[in-house]
MARBA-303394 format. One record per atom (N, C-alpha, C, O): y, x, z; atom name; residue number from 0; residue in one letter. Coordinates in pm, whole numbers, plus 50000, padded with zeros to 5 digits. Each point is the difference from the previous one (the first is absolute). Layout:
BEGIN
FIRO       Y       X       Z   atom     n   res
FIRO       Y       X       Z     CA   NUM     a
...
! end
This chain:
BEGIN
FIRO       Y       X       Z   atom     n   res
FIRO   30174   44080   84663      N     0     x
FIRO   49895   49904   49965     CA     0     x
FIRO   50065   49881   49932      C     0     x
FIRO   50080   49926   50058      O     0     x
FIRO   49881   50059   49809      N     1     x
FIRO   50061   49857   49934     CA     1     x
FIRO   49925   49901   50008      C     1     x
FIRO   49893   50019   50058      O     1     x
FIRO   50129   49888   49905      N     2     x
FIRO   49973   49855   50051     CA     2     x
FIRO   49984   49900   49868      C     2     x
FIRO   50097   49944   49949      O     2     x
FIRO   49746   50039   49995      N     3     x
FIRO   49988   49938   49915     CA     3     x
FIRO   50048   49861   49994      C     3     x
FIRO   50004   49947   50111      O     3     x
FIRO   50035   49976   49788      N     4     x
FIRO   50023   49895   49984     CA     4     x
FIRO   49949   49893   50072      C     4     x
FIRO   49880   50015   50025      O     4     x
FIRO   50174   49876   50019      N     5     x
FIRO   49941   49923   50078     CA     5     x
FIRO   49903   50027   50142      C     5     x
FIRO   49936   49931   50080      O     5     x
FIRO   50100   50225   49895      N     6     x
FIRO   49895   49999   50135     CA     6     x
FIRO   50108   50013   50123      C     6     x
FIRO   50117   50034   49983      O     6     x
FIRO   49806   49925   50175      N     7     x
FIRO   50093   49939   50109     CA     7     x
FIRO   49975   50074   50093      C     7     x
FIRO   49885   50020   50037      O     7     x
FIRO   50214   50031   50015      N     8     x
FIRO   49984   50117   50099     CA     8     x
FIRO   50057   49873   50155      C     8     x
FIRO   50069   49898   49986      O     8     x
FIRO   49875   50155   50143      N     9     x
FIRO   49998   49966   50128     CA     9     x
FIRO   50160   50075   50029      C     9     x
FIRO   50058   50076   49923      O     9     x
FIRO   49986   49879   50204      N    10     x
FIRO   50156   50127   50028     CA    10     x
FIRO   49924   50111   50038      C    10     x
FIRO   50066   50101   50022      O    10     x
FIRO   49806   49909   49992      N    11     x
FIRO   49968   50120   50063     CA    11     x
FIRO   49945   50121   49849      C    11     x
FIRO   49944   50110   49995      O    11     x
FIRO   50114   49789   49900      N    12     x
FIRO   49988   50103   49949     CA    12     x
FIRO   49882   50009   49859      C    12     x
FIRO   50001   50028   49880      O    12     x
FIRO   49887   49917   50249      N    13     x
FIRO   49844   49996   49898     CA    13     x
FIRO   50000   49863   49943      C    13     x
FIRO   50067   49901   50031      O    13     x
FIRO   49846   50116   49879      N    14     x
FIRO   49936   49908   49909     CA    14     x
FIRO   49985   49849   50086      C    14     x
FIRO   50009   50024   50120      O    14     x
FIRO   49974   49840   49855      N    15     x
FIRO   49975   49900   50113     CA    15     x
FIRO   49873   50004   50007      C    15     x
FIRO   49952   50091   49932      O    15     x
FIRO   49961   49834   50135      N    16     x
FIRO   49882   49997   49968     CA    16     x
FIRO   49969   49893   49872      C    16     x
FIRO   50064   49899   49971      O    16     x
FIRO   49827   50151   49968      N    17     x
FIRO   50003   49871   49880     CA    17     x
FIRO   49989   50103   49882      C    17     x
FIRO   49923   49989   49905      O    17     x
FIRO   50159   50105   50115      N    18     x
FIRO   50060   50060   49867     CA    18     x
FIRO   49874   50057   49890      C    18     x
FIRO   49983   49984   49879      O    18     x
FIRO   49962   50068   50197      N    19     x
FIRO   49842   50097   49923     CA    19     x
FIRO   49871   49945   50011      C    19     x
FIRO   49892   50042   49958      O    19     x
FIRO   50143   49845   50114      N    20     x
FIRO   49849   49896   50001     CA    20     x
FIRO   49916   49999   49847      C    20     x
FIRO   50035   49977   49884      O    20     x
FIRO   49860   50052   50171      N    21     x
FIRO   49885   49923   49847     CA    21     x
FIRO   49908   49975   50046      C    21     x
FIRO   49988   50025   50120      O    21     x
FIRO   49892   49908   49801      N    22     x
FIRO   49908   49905   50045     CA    22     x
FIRO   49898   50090   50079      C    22     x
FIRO   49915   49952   50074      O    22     x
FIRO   50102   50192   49902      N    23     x
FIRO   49921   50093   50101     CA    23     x
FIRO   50032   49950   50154      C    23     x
FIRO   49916   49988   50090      O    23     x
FIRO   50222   49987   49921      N    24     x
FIRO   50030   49982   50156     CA    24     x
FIRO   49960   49864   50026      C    24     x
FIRO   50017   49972   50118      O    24     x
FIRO   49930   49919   49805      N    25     x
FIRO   49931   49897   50023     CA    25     x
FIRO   49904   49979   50124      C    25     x
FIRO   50025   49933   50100      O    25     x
FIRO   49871   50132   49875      N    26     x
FIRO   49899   49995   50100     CA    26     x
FIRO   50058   50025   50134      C    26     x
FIRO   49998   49917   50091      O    26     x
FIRO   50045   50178   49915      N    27     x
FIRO   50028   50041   50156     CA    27     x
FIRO   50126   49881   50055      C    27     x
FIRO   50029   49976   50117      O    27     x
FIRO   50011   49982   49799      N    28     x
FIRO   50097   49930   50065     CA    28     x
FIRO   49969   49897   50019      C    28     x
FIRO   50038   49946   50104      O    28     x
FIRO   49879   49983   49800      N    29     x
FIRO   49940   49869   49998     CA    29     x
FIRO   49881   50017   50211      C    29     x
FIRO   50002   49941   50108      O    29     x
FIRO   49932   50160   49837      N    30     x
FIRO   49924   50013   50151     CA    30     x
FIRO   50068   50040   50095      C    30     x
FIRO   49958   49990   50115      O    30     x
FIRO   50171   50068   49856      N    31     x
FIRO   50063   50004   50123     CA    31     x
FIRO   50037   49857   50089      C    31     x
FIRO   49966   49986   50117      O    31     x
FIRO   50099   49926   49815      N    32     x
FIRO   50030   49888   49990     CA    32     x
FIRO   49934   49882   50080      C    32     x
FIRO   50035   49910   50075      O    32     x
FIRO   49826   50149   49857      N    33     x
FIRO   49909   49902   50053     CA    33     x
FIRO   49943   50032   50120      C    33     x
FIRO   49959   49914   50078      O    33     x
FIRO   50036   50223   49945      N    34     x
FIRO   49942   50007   50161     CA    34     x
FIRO   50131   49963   50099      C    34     x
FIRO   49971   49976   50117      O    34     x
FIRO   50153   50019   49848      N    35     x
FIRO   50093   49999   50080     CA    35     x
FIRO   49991   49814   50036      C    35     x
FIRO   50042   49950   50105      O    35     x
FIRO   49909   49990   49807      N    36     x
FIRO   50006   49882   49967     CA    36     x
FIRO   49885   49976   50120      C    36     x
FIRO   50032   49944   50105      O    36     x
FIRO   49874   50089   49879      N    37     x
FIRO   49875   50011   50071     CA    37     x
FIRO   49985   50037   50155      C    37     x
FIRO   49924   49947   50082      O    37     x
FIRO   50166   50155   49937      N    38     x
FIRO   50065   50035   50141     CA    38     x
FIRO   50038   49857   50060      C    38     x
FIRO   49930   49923   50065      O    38     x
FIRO   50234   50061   49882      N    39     x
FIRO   50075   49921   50083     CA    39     x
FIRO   49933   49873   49991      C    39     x
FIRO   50028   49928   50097      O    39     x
FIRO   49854   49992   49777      N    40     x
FIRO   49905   49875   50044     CA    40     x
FIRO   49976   50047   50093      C    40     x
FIRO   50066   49958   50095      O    40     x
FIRO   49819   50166   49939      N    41     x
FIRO   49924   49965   50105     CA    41     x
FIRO   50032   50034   50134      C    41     x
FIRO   49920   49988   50093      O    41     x
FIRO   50253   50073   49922      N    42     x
FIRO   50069   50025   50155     CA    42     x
FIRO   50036   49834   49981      C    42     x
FIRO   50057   49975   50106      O    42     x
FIRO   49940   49893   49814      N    43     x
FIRO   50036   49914   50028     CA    43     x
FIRO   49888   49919   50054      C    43     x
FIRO   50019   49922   50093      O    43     x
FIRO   49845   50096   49842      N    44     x
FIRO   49930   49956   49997     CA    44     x
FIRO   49937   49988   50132      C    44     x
FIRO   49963   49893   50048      O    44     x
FIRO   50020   50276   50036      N    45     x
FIRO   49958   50004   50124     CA    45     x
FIRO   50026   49917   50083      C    45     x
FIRO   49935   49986   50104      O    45     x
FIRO   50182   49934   49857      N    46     x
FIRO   50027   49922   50140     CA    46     x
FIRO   49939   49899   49987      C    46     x
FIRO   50012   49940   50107      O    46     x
FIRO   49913   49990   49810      N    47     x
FIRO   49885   49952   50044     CA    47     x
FIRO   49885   50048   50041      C    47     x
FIRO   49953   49903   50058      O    47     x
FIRO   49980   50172   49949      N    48     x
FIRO   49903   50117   49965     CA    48     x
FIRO   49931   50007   49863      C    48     x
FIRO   49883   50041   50000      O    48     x
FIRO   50172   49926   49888      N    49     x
FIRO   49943   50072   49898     CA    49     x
FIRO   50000   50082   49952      C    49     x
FIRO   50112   50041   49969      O    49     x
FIRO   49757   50051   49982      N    50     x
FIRO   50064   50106   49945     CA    50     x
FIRO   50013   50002   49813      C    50     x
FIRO   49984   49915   49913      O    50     x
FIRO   50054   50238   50089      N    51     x
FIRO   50066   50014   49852     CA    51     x
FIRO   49842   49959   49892      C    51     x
FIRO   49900   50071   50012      O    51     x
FIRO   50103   49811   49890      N    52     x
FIRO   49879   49966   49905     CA    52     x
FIRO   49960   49848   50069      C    52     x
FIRO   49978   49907   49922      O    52     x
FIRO   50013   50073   50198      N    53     x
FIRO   49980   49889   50056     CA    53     x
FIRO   50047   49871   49951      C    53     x
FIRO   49932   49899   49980      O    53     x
FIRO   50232   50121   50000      N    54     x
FIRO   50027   49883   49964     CA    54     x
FIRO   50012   49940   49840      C    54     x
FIRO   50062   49897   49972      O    54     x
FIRO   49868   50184   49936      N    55     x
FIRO   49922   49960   49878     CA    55     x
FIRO   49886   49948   50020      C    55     x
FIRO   49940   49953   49903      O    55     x
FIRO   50006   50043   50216      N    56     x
FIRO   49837   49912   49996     CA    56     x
FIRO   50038   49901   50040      C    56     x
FIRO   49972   49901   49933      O    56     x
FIRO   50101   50081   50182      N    57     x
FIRO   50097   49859   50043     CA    57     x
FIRO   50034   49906   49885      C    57     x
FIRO   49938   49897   49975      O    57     x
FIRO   50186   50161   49943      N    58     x
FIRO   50046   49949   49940     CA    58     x
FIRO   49908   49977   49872      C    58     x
FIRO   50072   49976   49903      O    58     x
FIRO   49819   50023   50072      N    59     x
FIRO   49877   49986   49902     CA    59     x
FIRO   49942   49922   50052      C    59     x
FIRO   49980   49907   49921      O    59     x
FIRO   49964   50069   50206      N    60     x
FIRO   49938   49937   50038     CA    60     x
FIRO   50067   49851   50072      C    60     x
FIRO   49930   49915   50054      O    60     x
FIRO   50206   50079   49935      N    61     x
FIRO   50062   49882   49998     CA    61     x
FIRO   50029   49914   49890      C    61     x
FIRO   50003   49877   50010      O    61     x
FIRO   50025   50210   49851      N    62     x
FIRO   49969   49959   49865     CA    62     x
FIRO   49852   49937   49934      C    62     x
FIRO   49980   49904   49925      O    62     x
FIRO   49916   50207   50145      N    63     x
FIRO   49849   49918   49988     CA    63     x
FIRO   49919   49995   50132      C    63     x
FIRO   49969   50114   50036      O    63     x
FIRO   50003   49820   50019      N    64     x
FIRO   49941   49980   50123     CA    64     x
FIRO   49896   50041   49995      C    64     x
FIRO   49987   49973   49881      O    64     x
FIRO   49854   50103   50162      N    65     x
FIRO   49908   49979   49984     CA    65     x
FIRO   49917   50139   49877      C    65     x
FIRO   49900   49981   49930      O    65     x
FIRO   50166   50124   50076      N    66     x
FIRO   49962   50102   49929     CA    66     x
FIRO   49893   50094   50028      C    66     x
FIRO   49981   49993   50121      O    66     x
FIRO   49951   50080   49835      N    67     x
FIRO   49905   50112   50004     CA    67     x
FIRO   50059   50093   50028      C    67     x
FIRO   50122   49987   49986      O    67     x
FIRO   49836   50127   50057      N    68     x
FIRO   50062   50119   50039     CA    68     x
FIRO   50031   50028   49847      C    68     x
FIRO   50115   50008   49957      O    68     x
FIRO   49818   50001   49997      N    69     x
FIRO   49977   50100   49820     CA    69     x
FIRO   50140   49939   49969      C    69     x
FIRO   50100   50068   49980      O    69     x
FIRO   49893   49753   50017      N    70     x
FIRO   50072   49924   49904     CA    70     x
FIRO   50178   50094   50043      C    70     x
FIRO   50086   50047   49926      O    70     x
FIRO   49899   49942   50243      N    71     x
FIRO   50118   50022   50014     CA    71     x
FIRO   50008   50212   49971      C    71     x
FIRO   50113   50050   49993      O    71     x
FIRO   49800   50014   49999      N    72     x
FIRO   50036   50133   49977     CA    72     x
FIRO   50100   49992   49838      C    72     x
FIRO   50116   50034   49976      O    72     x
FIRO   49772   49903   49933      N    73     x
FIRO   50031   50003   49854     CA    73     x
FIRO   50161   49930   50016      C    73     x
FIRO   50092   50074   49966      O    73     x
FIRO   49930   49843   50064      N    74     x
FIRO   50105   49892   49988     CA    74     x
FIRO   50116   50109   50049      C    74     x
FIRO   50097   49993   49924      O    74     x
FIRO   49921   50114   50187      N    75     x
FIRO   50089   50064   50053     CA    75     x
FIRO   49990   50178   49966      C    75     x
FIRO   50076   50095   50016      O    75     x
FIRO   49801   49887   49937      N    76     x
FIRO   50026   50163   49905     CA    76     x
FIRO   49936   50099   50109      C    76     x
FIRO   50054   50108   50019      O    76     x
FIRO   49862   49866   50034      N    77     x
FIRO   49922   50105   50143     CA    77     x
FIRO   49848   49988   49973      C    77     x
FIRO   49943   49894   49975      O    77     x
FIRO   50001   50225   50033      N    78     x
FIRO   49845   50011   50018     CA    78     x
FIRO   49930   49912   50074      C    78     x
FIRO   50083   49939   50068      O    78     x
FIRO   49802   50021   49955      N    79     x
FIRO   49932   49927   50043     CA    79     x
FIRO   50021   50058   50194      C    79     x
FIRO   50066   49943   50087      O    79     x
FIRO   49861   50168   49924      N    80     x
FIRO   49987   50027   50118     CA    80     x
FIRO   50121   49991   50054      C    80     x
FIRO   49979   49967   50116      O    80     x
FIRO   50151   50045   49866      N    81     x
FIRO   50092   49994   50047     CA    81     x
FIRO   50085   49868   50073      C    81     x
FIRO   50074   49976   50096      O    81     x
FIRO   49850   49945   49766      N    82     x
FIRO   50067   49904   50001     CA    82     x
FIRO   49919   49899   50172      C    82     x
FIRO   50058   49930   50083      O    82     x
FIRO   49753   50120   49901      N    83     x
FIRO   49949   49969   50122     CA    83     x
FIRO   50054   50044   50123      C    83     x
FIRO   50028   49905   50074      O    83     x
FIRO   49998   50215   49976      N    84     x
FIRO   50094   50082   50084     CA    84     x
FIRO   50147   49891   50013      C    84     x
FIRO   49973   49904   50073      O    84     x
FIRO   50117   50093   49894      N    85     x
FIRO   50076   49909   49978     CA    85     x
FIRO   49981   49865   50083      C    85     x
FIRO   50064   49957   50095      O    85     x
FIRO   49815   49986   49829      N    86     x
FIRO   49978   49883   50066     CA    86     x
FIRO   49937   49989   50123      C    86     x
FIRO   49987   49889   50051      O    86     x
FIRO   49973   50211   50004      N    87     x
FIRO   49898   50061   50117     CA    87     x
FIRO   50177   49966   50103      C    87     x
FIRO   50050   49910   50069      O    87     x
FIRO   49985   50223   49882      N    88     x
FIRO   50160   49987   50076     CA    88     x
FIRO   50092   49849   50015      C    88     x
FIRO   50052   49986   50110      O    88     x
FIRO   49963   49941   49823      N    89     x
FIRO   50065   49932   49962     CA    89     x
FIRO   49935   49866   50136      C    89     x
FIRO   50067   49954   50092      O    89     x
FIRO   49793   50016   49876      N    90     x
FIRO   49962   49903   50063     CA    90     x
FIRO   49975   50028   50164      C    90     x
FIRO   49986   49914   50087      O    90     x
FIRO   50014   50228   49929      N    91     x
FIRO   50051   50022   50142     CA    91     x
FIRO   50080   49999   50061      C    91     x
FIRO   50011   50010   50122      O    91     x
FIRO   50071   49975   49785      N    92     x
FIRO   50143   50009   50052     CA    92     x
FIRO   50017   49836   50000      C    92     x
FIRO   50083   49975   50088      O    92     x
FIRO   49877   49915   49855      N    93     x
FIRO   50010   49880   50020     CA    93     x
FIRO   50031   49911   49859      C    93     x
FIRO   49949   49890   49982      O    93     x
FIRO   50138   50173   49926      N    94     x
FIRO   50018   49986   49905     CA    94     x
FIRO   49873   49931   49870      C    94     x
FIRO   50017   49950   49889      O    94     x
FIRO   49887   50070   50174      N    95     x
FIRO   49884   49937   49824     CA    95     x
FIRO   49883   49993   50110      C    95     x
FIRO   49974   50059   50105      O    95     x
FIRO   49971   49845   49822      N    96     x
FIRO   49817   49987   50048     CA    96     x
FIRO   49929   49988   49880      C    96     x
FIRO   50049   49936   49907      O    96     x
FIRO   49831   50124   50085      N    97     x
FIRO   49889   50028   49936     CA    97     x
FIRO   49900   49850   50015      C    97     x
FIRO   49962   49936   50098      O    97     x
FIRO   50020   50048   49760      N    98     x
FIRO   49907   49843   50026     CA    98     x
FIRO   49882   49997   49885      C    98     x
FIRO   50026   50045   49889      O    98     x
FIRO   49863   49909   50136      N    99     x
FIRO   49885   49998   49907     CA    99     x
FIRO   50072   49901   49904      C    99     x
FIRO   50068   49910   50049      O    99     x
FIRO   49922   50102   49837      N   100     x
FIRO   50021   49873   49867     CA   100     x
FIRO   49914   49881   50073      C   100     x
FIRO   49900   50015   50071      O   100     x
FIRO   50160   49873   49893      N   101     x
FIRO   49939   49870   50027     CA   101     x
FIRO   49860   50015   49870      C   101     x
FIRO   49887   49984   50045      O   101     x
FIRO   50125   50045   49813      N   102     x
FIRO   49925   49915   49909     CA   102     x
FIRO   49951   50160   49961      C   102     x
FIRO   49968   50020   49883      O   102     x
FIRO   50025   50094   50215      N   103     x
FIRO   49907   50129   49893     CA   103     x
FIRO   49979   50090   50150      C   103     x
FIRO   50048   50113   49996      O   103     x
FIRO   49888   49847   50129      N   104     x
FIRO   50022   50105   50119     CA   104     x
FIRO   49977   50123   49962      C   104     x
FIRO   49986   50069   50100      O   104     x
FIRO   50003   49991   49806      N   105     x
FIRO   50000   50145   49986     CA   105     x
FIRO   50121   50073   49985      C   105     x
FIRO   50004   50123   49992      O   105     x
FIRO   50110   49793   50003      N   106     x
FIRO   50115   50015   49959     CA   106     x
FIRO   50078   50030   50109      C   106     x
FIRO   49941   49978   50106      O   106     x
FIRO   50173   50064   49906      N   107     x
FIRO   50068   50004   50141     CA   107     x
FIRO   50172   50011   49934      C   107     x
FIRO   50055   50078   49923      O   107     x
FIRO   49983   49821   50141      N   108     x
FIRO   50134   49931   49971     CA   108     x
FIRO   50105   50105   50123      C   108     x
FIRO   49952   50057   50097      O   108     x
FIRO   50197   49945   49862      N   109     x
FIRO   50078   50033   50073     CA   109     x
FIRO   50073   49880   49993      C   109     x
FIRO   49985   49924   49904      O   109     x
FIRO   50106   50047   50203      N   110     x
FIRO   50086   49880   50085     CA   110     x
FIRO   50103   50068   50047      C   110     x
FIRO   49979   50116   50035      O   110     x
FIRO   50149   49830   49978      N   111     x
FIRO   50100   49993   50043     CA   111     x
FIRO   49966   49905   50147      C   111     x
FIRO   49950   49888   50009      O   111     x
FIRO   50115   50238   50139      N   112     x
FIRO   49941   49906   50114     CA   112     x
FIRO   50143   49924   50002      C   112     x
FIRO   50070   50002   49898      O   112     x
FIRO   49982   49916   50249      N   113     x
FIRO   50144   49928   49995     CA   113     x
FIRO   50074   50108   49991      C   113     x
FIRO   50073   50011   49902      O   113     x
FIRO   49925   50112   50217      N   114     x
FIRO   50082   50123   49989     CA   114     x
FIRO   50012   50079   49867      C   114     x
FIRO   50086   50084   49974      O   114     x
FIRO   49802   49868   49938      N   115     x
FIRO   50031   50096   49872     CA   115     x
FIRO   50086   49851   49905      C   115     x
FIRO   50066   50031   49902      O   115     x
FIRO   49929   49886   50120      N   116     x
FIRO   50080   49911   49916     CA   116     x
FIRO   50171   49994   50073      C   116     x
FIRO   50092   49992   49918      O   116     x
FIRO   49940   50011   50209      N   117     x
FIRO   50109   50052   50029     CA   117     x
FIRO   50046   50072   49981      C   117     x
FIRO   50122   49995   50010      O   117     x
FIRO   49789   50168   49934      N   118     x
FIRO   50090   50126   49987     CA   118     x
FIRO   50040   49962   49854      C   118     x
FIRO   50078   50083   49953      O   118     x
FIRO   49896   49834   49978      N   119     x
FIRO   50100   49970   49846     CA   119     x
FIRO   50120   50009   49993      C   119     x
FIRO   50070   50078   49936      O   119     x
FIRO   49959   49827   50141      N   120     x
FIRO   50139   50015   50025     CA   120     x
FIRO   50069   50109   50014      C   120     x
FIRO   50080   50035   49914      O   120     x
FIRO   49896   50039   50203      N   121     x
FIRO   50041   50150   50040     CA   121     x
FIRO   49983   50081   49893      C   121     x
FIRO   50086   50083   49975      O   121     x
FIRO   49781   49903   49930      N   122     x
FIRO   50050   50076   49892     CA   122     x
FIRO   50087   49998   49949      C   122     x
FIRO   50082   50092   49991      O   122     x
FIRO   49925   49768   49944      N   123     x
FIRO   50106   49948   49879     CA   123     x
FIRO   50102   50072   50052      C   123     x
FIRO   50005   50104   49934      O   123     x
FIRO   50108   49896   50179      N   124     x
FIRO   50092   50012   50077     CA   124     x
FIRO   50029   50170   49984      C   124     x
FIRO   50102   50047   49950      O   124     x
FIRO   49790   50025   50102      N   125     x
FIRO   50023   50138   49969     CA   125     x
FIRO   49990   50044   49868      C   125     x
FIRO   50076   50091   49966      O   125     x
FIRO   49817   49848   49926      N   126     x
FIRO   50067   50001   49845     CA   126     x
FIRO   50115   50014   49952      C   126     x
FIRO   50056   50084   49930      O   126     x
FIRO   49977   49800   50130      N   127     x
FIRO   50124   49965   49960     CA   127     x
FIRO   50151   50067   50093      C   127     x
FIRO   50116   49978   49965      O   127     x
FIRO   49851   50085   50130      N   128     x
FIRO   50109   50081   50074     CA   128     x
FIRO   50016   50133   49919      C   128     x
FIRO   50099   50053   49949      O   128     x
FIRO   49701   50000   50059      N   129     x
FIRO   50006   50139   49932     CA   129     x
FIRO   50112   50015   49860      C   129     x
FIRO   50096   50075   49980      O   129     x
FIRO   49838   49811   49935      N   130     x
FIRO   50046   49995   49855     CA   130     x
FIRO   50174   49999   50009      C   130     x
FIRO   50070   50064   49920      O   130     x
FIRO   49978   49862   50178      N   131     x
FIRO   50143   49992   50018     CA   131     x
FIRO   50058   50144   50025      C   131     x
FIRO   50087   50052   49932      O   131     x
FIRO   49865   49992   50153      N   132     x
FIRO   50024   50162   49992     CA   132     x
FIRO   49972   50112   49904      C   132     x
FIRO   50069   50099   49978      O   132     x
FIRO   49822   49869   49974      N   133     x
FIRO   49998   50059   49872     CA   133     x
FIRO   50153   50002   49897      C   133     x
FIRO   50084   50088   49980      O   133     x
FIRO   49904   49796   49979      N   134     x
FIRO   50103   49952   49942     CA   134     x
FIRO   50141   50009   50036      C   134     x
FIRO   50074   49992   49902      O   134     x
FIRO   49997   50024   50235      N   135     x
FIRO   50092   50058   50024     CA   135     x
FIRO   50121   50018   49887      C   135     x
FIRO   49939   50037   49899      O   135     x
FIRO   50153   49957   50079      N   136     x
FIRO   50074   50036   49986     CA   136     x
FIRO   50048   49991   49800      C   136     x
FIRO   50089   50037   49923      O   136     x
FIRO   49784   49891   50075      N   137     x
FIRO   49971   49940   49839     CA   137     x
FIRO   50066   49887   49954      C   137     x
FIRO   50051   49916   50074      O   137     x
FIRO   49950   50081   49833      N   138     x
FIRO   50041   49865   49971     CA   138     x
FIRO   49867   49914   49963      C   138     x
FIRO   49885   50044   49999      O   138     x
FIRO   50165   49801   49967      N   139     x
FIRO   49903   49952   49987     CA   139     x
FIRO   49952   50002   49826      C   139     x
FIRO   49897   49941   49966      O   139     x
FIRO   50153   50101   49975      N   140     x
FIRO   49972   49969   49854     CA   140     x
FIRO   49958   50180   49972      C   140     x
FIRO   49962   50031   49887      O   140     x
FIRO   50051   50104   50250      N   141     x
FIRO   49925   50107   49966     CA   141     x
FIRO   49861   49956   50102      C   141     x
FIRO   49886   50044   49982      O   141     x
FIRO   50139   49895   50088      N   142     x
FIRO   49812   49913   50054     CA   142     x
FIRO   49913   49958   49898      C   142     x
FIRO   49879   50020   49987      O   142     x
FIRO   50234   49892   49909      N   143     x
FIRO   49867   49919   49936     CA   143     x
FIRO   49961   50134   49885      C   143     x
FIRO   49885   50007   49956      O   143     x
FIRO   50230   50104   49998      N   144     x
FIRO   49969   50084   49900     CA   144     x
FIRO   49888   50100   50057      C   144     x
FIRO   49898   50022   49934      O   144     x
FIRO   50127   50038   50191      N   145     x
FIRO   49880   50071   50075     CA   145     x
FIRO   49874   49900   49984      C   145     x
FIRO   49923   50041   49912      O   145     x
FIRO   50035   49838   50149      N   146     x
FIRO   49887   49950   49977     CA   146     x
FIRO   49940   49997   49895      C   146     x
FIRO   49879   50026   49994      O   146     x
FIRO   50202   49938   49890      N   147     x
FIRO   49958   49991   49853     CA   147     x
FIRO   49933   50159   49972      C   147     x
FIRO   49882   50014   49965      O   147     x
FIRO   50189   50074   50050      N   148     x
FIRO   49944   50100   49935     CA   148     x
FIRO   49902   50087   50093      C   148     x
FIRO   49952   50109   49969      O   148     x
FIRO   50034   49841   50118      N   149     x
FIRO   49864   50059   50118     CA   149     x
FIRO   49849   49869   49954      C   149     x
FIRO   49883   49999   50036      O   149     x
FIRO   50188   49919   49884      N   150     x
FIRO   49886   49890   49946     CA   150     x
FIRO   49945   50077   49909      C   150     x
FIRO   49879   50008   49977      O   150     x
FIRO   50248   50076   49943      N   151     x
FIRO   49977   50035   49836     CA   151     x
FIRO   49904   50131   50070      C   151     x
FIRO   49895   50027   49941      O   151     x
FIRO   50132   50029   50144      N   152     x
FIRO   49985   50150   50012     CA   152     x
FIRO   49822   49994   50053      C   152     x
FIRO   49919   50085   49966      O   152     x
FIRO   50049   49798   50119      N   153     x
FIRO   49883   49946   50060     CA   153     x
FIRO   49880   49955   49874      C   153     x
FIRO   49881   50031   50002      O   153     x
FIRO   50195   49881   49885      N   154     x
FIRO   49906   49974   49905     CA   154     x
FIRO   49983   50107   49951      C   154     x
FIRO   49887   50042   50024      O   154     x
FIRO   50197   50051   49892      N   155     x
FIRO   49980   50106   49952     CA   155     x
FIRO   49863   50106   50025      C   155     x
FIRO   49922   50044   49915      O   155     x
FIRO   50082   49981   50241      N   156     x
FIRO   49905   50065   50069     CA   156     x
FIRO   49848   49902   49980      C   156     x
FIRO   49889   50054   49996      O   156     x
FIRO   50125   49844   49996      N   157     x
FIRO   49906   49888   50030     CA   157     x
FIRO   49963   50032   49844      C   157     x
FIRO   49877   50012   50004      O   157     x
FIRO   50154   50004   49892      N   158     x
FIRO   50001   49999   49839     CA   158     x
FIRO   49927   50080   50031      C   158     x
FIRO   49888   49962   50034      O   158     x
FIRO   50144   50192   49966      N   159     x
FIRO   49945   50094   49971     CA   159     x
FIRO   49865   50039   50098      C   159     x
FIRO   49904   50059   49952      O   159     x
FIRO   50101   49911   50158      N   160     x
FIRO   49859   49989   50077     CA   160     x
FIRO   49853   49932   49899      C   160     x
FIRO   49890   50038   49962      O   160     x
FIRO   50203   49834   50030      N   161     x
FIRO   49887   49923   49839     CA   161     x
FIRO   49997   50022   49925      C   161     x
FIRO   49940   49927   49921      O   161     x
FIRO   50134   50217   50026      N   162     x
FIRO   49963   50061   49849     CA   162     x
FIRO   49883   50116   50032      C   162     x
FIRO   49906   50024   49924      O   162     x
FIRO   50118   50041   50199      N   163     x
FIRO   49908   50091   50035     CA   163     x
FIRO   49866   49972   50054      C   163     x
FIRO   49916   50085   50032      O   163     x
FIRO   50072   49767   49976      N   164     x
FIRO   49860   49954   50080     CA   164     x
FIRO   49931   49929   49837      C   164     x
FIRO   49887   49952   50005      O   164     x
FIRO   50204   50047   49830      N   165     x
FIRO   49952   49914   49926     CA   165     x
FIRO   49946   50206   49914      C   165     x
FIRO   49900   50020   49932      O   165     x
FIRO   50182   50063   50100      N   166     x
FIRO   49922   50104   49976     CA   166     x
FIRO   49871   50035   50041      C   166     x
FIRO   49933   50060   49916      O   166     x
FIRO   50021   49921   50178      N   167     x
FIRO   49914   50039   50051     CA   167     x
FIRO   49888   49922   49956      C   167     x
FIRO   49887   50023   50043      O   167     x
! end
């Protein structure tokens, strides 16, 4: 077996990984990634009791106080009913209360209770642990090159979604 130019064999022999990648192996790796990402948030997360999606309504609803169910489905990318379910869960657990609008009572506001303004923190913290582990073993100037091109790779998708909704 010969050994094309520049290409890098392991001692064991085979190819490294890397070698035959193309943008086919994109997807799966990109979602691999992200559920793994998604895992270890929410084994961090439990120890407050939140669960996995939870702490995007938190952290939305500490940015705007005072949201609609809808406002906050649209704002985080979830169906309506879900997003009610969610908040059903959420405010039982202690985390949010449900409030009529002061100036439209037909309206019904979501709130951050004290326990849901404390678990911020705990997010931020496991964000920021998860992401450290992610990152592992990187440098910091292949951090900022990974972010950049998961920006590029994110608009991209975001492009072409709005070319197919200007078809229609």
């Amino acid at each position: 077996m010969s050994k094309k130019k520049g290409e890098k064999k392991s001692k064991s022999g085979k190819k490294k990984d890397g070698a035959n990648l193309s943008a086919a192996d994109l997807a799966p790796a990109i979602t691999q990634a992200a559920r793994s990402m998604r895992t270890a948030l929410s084994r961090s997360l439990g120890e407050s009791g939140l669960y996995a999606g939870q702490d995007g309504v938190i952290l939305a609803l500490a940015e705007e106080e005072g949201m609609t169910p809808g406002q906050l489905a649209a704002r985080l990318g979830v169906k309506a009913p879900t997003m009610t379910r969610t908040i059903g869960r959420m405010e039982a657990q202690g985390f949010l209360q449900r409030r009529s609008d002061e100036s439209d009572g037909r309206l019904t506001k979501v709130f951050l209770t004290d326990s849901g303004m404390r678990s911020v923190e705990q997010i931020g913290r496991s964000v920021a642990d998860c992401g450290a582990q992610a990152v592992n073993g990187l440098s910091d100037k292949e951090v900022r090159t990974l972010l950049k091109l998961l920006k590029v790779v994110d608009q991209n998708l975001h492009s072409d979604s709005n070319a197919d909704e200007d078809d229609e």
